[in-house]
C-alpha positions as CSV (number, residue, x, y, z in Angstrom):
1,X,100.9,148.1,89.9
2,X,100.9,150.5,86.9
3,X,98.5,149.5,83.8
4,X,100.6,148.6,80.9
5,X,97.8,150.2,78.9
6,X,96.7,153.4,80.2
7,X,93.2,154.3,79.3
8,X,94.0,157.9,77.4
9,X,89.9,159.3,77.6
10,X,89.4,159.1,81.5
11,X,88.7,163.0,82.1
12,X,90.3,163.5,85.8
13,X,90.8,166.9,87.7
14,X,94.5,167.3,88.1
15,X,94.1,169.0,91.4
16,X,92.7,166.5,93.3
17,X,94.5,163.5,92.1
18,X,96.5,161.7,94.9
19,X,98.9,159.9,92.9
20,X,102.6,161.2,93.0
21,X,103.7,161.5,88.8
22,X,106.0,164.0,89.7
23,X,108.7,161.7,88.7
24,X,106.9,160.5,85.3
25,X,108.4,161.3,81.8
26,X,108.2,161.8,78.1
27,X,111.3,161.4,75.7
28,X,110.5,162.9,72.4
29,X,112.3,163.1,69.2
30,X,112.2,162.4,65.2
31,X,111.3,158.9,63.9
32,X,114.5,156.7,63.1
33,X,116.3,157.7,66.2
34,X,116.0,154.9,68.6
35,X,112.6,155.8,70.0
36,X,111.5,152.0,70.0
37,X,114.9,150.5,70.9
38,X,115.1,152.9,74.2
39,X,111.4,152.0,75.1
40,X,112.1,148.8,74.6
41,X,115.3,148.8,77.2
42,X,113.3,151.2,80.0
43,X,110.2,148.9,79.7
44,X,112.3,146.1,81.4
45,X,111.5,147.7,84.7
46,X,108.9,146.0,87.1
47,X,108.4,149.2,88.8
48,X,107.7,150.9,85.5
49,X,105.8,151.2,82.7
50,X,107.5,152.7,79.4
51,X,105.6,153.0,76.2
52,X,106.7,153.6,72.7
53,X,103.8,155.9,70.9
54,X,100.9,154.7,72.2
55,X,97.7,156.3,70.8
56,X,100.6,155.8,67.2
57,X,99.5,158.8,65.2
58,X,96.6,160.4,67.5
59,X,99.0,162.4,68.8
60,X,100.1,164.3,65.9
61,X,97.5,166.6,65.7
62,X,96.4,168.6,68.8
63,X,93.0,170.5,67.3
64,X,92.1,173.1,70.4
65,X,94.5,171.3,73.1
66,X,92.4,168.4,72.7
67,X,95.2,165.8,71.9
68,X,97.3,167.9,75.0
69,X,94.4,167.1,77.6
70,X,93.8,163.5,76.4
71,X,98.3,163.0,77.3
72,X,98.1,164.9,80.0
73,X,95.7,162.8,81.6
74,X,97.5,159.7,81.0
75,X,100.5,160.9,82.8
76,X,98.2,162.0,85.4
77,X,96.4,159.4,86.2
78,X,99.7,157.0,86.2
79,X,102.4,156.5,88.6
80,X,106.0,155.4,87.6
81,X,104.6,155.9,83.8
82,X,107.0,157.3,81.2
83,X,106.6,157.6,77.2
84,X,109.2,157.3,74.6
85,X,106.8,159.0,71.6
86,X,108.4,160.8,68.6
87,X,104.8,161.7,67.9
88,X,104.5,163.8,70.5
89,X,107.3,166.4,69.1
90,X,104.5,168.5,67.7
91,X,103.6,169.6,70.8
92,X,105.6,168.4,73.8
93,X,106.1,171.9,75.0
94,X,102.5,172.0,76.0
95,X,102.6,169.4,78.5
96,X,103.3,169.4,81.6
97,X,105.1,166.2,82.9
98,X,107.9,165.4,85.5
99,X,110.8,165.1,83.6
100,X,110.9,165.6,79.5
101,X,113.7,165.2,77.4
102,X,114.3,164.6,73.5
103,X,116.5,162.1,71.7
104,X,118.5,163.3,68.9
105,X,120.5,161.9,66.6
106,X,122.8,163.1,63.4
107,X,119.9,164.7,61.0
108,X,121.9,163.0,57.9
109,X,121.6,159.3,59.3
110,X,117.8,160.0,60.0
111,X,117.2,161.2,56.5
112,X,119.3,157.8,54.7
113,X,117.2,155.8,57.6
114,X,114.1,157.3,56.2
115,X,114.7,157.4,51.9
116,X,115.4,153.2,52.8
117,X,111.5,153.1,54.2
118,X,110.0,155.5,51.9
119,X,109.3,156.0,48.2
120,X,111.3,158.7,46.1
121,X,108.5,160.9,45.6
122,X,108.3,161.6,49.7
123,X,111.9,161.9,50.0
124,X,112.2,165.6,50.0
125,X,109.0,166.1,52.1
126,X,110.4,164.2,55.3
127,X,113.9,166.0,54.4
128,X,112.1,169.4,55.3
129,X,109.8,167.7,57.7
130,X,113.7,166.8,59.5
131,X,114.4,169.9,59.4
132,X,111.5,171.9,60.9
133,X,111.4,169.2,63.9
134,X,114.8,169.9,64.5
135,X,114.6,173.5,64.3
136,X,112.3,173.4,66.8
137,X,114.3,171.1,69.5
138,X,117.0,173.7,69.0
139,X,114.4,176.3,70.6
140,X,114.1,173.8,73.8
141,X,118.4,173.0,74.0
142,X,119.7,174.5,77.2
143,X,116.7,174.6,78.9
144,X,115.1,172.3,81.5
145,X,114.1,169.8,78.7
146,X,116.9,167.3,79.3
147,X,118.4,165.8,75.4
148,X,120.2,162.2,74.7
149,X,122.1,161.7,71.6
150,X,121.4,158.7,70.0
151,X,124.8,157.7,69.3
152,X,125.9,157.8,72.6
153,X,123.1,155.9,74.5
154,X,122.1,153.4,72.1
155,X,124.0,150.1,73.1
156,X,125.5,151.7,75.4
157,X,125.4,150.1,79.1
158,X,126.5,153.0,81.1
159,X,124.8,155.6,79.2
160,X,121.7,153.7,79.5
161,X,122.7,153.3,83.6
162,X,123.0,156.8,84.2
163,X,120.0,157.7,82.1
164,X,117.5,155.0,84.6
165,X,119.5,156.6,87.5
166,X,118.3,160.2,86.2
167,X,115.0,159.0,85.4
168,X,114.7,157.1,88.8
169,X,114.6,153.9,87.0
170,X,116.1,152.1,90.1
171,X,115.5,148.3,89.0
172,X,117.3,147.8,86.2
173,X,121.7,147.5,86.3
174,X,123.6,147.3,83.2
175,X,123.5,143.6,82.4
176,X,120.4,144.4,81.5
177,X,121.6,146.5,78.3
178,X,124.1,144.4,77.4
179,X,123.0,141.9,74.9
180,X,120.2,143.8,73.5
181,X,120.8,144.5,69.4
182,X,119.7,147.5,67.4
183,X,117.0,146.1,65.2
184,X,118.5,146.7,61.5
185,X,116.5,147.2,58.0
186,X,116.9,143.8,56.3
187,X,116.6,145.1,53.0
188,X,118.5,148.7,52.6
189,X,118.5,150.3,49.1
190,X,121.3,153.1,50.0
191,X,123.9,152.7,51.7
192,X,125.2,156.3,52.0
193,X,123.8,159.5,51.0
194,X,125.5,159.2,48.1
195,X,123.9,156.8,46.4
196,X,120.1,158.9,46.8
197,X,118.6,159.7,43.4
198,X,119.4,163.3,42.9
199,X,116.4,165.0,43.5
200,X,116.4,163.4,47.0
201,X,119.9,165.6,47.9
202,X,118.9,168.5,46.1
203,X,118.2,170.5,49.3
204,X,120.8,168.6,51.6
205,X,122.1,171.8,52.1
206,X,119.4,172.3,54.9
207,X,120.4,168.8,56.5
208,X,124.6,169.8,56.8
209,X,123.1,173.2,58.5
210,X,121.7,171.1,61.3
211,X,124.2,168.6,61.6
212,X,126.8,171.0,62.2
213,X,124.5,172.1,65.4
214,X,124.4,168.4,66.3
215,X,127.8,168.3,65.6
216,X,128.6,170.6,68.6
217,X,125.6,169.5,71.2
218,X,126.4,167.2,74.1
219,X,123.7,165.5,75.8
220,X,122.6,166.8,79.5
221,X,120.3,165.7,82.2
């Protein structure tokens, strides 16, 4: 049976290994785009182990591949193991795993979902931050990195059915999606984009730019 927690240090040499990961996989994406609710729903497997972000913040920073050879070990050295990590954006094109794919969702909703966590003062910073992460799943659209909109899949039975059967996820059915809730901010400041202080939508501009790219994306496998 897969460990539930993966020791991420073991140093292994990938040829040798006899474990079949050829089917593991990573979804990516931004933060506030389902990342915890789709882990959440794929960890329901007993033939599978699905983890939301699970070094949390280790993996942001990848100093001389060393964060890159501490994942890549993990996936390595685990069969039927898959990731749901929106920390792992910064540099998921340097792995090597199965099957990879990145959750997207509309760039505008992400940004209101973000000003009702953060102070004013970061606001403008996770705006652009949007931005470049998006900018750079753009690059990867089209290719063999699969993508899931958010909107679609989320609460969605059949989406979610045909996203196990892709993944090879062959346990779970879709009464098994079906009375699950999004989990909701119990306290949310704004409401629409239009009530952000101003400075917050000063460079929305940037935003609109992507959701109109989002706008005419479909998701793929």
């Amino acid at each position: 049976m897969t460990n539930k927690n993966p020791v991420p240090n073991i140093e292994i040499d990938r040829k040798s290994r006899n474990l079949d990961t050829k089917t593991n996989f990573l979804i990516t994406g931004y933060g506030r785009s389902g990342t915890k609710y789709l882990s959440k729903m794929l960890n329901k497997s007993k033939k599978w182990t699905v983890l939301h972000e699970p070094r949390k913040s280790f993996d942001e920073i990848d100093k001389g591949n060393k964060q890159t050879n501490i994942v890549q070990n993990v996936f390595d050295s685990n069969k039927n193991y898959g990731e749901v990590n929106s920390y792992l954006r910064f540099h998921y094109q340097k792995l090597d795993i199965g099957k990879m794919g990145i959750i997207i969702r509309n760039p505008l909703d992400i940004y209101l979902s973000v000003c009702n966590r953060k102070n004013e003062m970061q606001h403008t910073t996770y705006l652009n931050d949007i931005v470049n992460a998006y900018e750079n799943f753009i690059t990867s659209y089209g290719s063999k990195i699969f993508f899931l909109k958010f909107e679609e899949i989320i609460g969605n039975p059949v989406k979610m059915s045909e996203l196990c059967a892709y993944l090879e996820i062959s346990d779970l059915t879709k009464s098994d999606f079906v009375i699950d809730k999004i989990n909701q901010n119990k306290v949310v400041k704004y409401e629409k984009l239009d009530d952000l202080p101003k400075g917050s939508v000063s460079e929305i501009a940037k935003l609109i730019k992507i959701k109109k790219w989002y706008d005419e994306v479909q998701s793929y496998y």
